[in-house]
C-alpha positions as CSV (number, residue, x, y, z in Angstrom):
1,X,-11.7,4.7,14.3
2,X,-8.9,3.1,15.5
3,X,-4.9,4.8,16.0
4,X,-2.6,1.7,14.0
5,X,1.3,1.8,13.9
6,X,2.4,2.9,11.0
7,X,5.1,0.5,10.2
8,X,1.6,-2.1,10.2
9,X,0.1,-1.3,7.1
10,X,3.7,0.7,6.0
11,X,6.0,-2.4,6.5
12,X,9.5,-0.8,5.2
13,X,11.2,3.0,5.7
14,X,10.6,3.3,2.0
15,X,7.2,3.0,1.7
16,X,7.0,5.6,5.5
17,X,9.0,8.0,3.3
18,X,7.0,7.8,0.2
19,X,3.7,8.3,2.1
20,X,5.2,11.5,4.0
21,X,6.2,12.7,0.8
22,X,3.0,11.9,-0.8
23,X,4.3,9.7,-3.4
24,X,2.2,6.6,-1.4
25,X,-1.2,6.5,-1.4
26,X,-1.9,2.8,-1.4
27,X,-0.7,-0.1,-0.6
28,X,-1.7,-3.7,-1.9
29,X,-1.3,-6.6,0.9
30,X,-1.6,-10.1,0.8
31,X,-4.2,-9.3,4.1
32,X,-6.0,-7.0,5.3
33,X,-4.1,-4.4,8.1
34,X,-6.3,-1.9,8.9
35,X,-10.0,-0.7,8.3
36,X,-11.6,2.1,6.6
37,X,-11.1,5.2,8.7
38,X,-8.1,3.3,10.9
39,X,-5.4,6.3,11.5
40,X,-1.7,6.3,12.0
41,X,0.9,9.2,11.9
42,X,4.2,9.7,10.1
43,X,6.7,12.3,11.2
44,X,3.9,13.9,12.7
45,X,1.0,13.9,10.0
46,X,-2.0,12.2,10.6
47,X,-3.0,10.1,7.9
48,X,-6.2,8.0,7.4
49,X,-7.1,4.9,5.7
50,X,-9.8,6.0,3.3
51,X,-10.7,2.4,1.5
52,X,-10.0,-0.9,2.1
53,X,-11.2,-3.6,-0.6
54,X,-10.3,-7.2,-2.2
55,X,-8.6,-7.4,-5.4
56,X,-6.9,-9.4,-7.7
57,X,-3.4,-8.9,-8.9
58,X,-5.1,-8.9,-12.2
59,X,-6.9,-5.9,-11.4
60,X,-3.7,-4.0,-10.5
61,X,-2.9,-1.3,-13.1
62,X,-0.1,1.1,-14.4
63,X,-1.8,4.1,-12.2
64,X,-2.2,2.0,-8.8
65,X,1.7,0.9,-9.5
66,X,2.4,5.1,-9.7
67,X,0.3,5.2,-6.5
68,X,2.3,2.7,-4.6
69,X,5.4,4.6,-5.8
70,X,6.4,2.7,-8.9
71,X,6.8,3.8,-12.6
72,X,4.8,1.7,-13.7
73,X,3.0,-1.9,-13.4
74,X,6.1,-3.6,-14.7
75,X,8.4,-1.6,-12.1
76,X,5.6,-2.8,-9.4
77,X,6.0,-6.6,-10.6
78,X,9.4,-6.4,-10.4
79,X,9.8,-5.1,-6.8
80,X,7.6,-8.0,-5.3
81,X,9.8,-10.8,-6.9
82,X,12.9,-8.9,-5.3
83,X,11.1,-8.6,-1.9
84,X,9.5,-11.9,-1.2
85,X,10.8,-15.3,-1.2
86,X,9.5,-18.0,-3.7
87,X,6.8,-15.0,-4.9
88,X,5.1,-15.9,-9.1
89,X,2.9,-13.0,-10.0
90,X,-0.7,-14.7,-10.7
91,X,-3.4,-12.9,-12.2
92,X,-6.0,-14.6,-9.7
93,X,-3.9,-13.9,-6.0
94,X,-6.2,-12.1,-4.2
95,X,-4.6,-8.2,-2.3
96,X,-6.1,-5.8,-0.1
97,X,-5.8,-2.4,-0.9
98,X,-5.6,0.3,1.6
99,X,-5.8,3.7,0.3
100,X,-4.7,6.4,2.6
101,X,-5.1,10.4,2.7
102,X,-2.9,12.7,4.8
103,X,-5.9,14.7,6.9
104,X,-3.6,17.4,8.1
C-alpha cells in the first residue's frame, strides 16, 4: 500500500469534490495512476483504491457514467470532448478504471 496525491488519480477540484461528497467512485484514465489498495486523503478522509482494471470505452456504461458523476453515458461523452484537445470517442480506446472507497 502505497500513500498517492490525490490530485494524481483526481486530476481537477471537481472530481476532489465529487469524491468527498461521494458522488465519485471511479474514475476512467487513459493510464493507469495508482494500484489496488494505493491510498490518498481528501479534506481529511482516507480513501482507498479498491480496483484497478483495463477497459474499453465500449465497455463504459450509463451506471459507471453516474459513478464518475455524470447523468448518464451521453453526459460522460460529452464532458471528455469538452476537456481534451483533438479527443473522438472510439469504442476500442483502451481506460483504466480506478475504483475508490472512503475507509473512514
Amino acid at each position: 500500500m502505497t500513500t498517492i496525491d490525490a490530485e494524481t488519480l483526481l486530476p481537477n477540484e471537481r472530481m476532489r469534490r465529487g469524491a468527498t461528497a461521494g458522488d465519485i467512485e471511479q474514475i476512467h484514465r487513459g493510464s493507469q495512476y495508482a494500484e489496488e489498495g494505493d491510498r490518498f486523503e481528501l479534506d481529511g478522509e482516507t480513501f482507498e483504491v479498491a480496483e484497478v482494471r483495463d477497459r474499453t470505452l465500449g465497455d463504459l456504461t450509463d451506471e459507471d457514467a453516474r459513478k464518475e458523476g455524470m447523468a448518464d453515458l451521453a453526459e460522460y461523452r460529452e464532458v471528455l470532448n469538452r476537456a481534451h484537445d483533438h479527443f473522438e470517442w472510439d469504442d476500442s480506446s483502451e481506460v483504466v478504471l480506478h475504483r475508490f472507497e472512503n475507509v473512514e
